[in-house]
C-alpha positions in Angstrom: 0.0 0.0 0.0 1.6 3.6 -0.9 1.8 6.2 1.9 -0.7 8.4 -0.2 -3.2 5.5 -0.6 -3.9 5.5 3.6 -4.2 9.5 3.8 -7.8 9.1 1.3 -9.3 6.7 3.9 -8.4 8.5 6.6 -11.3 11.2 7.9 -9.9 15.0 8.1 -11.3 17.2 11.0 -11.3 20.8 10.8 -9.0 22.9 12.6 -11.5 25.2 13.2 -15.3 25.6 13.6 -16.8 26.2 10.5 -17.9 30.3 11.1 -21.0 31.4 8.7 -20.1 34.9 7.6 -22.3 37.4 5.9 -21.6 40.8 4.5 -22.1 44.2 6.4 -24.2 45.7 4.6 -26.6 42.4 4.6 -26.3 42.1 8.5 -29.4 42.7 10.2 -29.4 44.8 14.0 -27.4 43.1 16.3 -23.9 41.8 17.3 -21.4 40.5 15.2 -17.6 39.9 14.8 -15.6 41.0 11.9 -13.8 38.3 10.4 -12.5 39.5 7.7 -11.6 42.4 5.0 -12.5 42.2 0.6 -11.5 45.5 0.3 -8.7 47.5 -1.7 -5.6 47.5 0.3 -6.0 51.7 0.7 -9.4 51.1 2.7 -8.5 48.3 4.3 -5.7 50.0 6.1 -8.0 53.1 6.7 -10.6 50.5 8.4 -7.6 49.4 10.6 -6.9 52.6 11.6 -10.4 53.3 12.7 -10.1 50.4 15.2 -12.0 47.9 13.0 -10.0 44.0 12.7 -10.5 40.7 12.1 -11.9 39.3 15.4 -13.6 42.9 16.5 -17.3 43.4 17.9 -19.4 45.8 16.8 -23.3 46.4 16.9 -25.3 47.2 13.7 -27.7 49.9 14.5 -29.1 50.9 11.1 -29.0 48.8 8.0 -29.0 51.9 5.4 -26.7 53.8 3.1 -24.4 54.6 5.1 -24.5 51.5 7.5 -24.4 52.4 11.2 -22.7 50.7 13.8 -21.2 50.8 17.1 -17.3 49.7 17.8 -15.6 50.0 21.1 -17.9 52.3 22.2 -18.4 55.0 19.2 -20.5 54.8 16.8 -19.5 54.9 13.2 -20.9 54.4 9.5 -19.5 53.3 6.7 -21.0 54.0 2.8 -23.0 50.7 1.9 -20.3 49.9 -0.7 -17.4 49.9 1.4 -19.4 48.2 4.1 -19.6 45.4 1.6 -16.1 44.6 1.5 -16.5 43.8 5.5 -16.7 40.2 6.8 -19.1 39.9 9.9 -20.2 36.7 12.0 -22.9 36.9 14.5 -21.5 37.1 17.8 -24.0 34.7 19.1 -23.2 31.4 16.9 -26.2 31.7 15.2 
């Protein structure tokens, strides 16, 4: 039997949970985590400098153009376009 022929039997486990992940400007009111960034590397940095990363919470407030939400205690919005480009998970596993 050849050393690749016993990996394909044997099951693979995920390193990590399996995190459904929506857009920012889809999210409904409530919390999520950001968990990750589709943007242009120029907006992506200026997120970061606002204080928004991967693994952040923040609380959508108002799903409109501009998309409101609260992060570390501040509330901010962000033009429904460049929202987009923001990864969110709801922050209560569901």
């Amino acid at each position: 039997m050849s050393p690749t022929s016993s990996l394909a039997s044997e099951p693979v486990s995920p390193s990590a949970p399996v995190v459904s992940s929506q857009r920012l400007s889809a999210a409904d009111c409530g919390q999520f985590q950001i968990t990750g960034f589709e943007l242009p590397s120029d907006q992506e940095h200026r997120l970061r400098t606002m204080g928004l990363y991967e693994g952040q919470s923040l609380e959508v407030l108002r799903r409109s153009d501009p998309v409101i939400f609260k992060v570390a205690g501040a509330r901010m919005a962000l033009a429904r376009a460049i929202a987009g480009g923001v990864h969110v998970a709801s922050a209560n596993g569901g």
